[in-house]
C-alpha positions as a printed Julia matrix, in Angstrom:
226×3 Matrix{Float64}:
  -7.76  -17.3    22.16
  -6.8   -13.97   21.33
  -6.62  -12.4    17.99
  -3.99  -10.12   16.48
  -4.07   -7.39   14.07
  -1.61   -5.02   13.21
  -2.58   -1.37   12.75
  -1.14    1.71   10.3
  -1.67    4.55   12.39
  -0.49    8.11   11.32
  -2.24    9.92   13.78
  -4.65   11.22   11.48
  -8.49   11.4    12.06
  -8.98    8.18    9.92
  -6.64    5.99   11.24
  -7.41    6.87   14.92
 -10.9     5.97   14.17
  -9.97    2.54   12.25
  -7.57    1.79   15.47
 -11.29    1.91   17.65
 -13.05    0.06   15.43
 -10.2    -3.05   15.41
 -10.29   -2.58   19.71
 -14.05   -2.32   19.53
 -14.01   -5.85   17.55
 -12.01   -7.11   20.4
  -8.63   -7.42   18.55
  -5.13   -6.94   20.16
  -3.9    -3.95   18.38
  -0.27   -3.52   17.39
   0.21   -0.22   15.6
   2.61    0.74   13.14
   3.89    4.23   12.71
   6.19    5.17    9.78
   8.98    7.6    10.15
   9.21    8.36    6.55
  11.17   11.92    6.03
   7.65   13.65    6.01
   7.19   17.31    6.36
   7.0    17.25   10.03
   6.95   15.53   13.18
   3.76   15.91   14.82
   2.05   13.04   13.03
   4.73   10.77   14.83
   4.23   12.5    18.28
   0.17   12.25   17.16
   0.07    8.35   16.79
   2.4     7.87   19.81
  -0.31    9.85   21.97
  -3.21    8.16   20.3
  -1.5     4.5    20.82
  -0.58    5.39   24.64
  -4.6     6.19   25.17
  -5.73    2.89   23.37
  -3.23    0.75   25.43
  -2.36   -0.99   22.25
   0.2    -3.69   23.11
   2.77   -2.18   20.83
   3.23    0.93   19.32
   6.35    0.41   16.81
   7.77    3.01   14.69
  10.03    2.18   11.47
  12.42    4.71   10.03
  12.38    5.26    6.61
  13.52    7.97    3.98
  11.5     8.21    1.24
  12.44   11.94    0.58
  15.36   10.25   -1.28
  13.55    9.24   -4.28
  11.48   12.86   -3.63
   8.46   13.19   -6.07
   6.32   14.35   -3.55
   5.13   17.37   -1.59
   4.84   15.46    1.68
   8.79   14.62    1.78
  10.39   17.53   -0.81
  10.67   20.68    0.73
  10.94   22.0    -2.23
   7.17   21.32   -3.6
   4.81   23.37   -1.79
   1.82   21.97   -0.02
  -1.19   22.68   -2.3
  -3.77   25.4    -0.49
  -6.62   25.29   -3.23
  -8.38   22.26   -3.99
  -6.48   20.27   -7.01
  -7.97   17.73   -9.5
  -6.39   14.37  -10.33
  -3.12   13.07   -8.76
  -2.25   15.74   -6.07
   1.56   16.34   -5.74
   0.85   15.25   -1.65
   0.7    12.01   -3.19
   3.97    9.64   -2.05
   4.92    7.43   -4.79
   4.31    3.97   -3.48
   3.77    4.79    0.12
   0.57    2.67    1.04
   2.56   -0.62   -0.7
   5.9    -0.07    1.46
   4.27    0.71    4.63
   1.74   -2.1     4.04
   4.58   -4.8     2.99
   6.52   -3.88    6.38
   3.29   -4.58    8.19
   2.71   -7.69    6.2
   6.06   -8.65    7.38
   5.41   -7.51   11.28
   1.8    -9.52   10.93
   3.37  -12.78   10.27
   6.31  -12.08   12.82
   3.36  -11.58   15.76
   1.58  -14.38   14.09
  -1.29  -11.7    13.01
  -3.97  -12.5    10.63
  -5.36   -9.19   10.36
  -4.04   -5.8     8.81
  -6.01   -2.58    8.97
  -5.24    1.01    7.64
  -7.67    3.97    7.16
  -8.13    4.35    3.41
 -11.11    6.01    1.79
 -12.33    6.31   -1.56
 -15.64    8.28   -1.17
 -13.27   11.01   -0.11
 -11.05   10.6    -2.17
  -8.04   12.79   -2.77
  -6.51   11.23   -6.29
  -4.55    8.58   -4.22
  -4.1     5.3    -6.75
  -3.61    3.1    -3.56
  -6.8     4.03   -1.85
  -8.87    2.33   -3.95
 -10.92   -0.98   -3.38
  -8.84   -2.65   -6.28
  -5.55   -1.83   -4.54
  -6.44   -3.2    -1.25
  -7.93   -6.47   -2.84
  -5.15   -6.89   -4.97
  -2.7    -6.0    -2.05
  -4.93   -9.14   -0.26
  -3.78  -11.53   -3.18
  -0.61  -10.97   -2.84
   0.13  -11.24    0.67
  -1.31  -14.64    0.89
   0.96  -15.76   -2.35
   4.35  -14.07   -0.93
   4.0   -15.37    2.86
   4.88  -18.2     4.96
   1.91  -17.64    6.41
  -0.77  -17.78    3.34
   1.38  -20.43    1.53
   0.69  -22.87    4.89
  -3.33  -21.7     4.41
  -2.86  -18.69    7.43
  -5.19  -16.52    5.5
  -3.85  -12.76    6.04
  -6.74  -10.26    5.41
  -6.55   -6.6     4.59
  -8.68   -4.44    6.52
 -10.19   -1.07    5.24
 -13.08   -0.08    6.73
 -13.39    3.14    5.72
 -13.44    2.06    2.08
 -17.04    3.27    1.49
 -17.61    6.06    4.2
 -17.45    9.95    3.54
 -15.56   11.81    6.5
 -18.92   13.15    8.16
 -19.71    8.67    8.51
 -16.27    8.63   10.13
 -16.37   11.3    12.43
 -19.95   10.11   13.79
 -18.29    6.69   14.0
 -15.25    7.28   15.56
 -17.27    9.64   18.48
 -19.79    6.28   19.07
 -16.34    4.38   19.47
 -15.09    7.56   22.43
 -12.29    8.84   19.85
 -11.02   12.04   21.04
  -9.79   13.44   17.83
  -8.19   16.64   19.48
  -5.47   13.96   20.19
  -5.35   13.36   16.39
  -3.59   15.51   13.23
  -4.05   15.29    9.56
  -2.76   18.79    7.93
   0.11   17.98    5.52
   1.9    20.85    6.88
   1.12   20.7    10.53
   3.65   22.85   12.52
   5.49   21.17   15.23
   3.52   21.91   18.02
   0.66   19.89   15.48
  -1.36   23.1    14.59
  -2.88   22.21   11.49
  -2.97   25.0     8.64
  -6.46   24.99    7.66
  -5.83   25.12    4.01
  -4.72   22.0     2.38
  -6.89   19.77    1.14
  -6.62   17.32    3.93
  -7.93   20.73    6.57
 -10.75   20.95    4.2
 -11.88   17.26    4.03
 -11.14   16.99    8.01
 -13.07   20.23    8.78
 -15.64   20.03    6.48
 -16.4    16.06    7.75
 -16.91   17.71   11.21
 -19.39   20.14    9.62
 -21.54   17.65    8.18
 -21.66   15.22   11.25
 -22.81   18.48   12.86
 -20.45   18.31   15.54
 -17.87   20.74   17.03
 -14.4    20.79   15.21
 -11.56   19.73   18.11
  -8.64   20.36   15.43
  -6.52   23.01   16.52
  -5.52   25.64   13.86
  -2.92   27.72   12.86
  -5.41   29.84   10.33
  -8.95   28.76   10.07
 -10.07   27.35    6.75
């Protein structure tokens, strides 16, 4: 019998890689895309391309517009991208981002009759995100399996995030034993359209400077090297 698991893709270098570890534990990957009134568009076009070359079984993407409650530099165009490395809670953060996009999976999970959520959090890299920490996730966990059909009728639903522990160099060197092309993949927060990252933000310098301590070449495509 087959086993489901729906997937939060962004078409970033961590969620790529989390998408080949859920194939590689022979899971039937549905992946979830948010169209949220980010910066730009190339994510979107980024997790459609990465979905398409993992022959999920669905690639879905929900609109939303979080830019209308702004507070953020990812979806308010007037709060510039950060291009020097910040301390505590970075204005790239989205207020409540990971708990939307992970109830609207919750909700997909149980409509596919998934058990199994994953998404590509970190906390050894960690950027001042509140809802990338191991708390959050297990606490997420408890909740889902008090607020569902699903957990209330003993179908336990289990958050994945196997990247919890792993710097970006561990993730790179996994993701290449798994065959991920990350040239396919994009994580600036101001990509342009075309997906060139910047090379400056603090998301460039965690990408590029994983790539550097795997020891491998960088694929990312830039508009000015970091």
């Amino acid at each position: 019998m087959s086993k489901k698991a729906v997937i939060l893709v962004s078409g970033g270098l961590d969620s790529t890689t989390v998408l080949s570890m859920a194939l590689a534990q022979g899971y039937d990957c549905y992946t979830l895309s948010f169209d949220y009134g980010q910066r730009h568009r190339s994510e979107l076009d980024s997790a459609q391309r990465v979905s398409d070359s993992a022959a999920v079984v669905e690639h879905k993407v929900v609109k939303l517009d979080l830019g209308t409650i702004g507070g953020s530099a990812l979806t308010d165009a007037a709060i510039d991208v950060p291009e020097h490395e910040t301390t505590g809670i970075p204005v790239t953060y989205v207020p409540a981002r990971n708990t939307v996009f992970l109830s609207i999976a919750l909700g997909w999970a149980e409509v596919l009759g998934a058990n199994d959520i994953f998404l590509g959090v970190n906390a050894v890299d960690y950027s001042g995100y509140p809802d990338c920490r191991p708390d959050y996730i297990s606490a997420f966990e408890s909740m889902a399996n008090l607020a569902t059909k699903a957990g209330v009728e003993g179908q336990r639903l289990r958050i994945h995030a196997p990247l919890m522990t792993m710097t970006k160099a561990d993730i790179v060197e996994a993701g290449l034993a798994l065959g991920v092309d990350y040239s396919q993949t994009v994580s600036c927060y101001q990509a342009s359209q075309e997906g060139l990252a910047c090379g400056k933000c603090d998301s460039c310098r965690l990408r590029s400077q994983g790539f550097i301590e795997a020891g491998v070449k960088d694929p990312t495509r830039y508009q000015n090297k970091a």
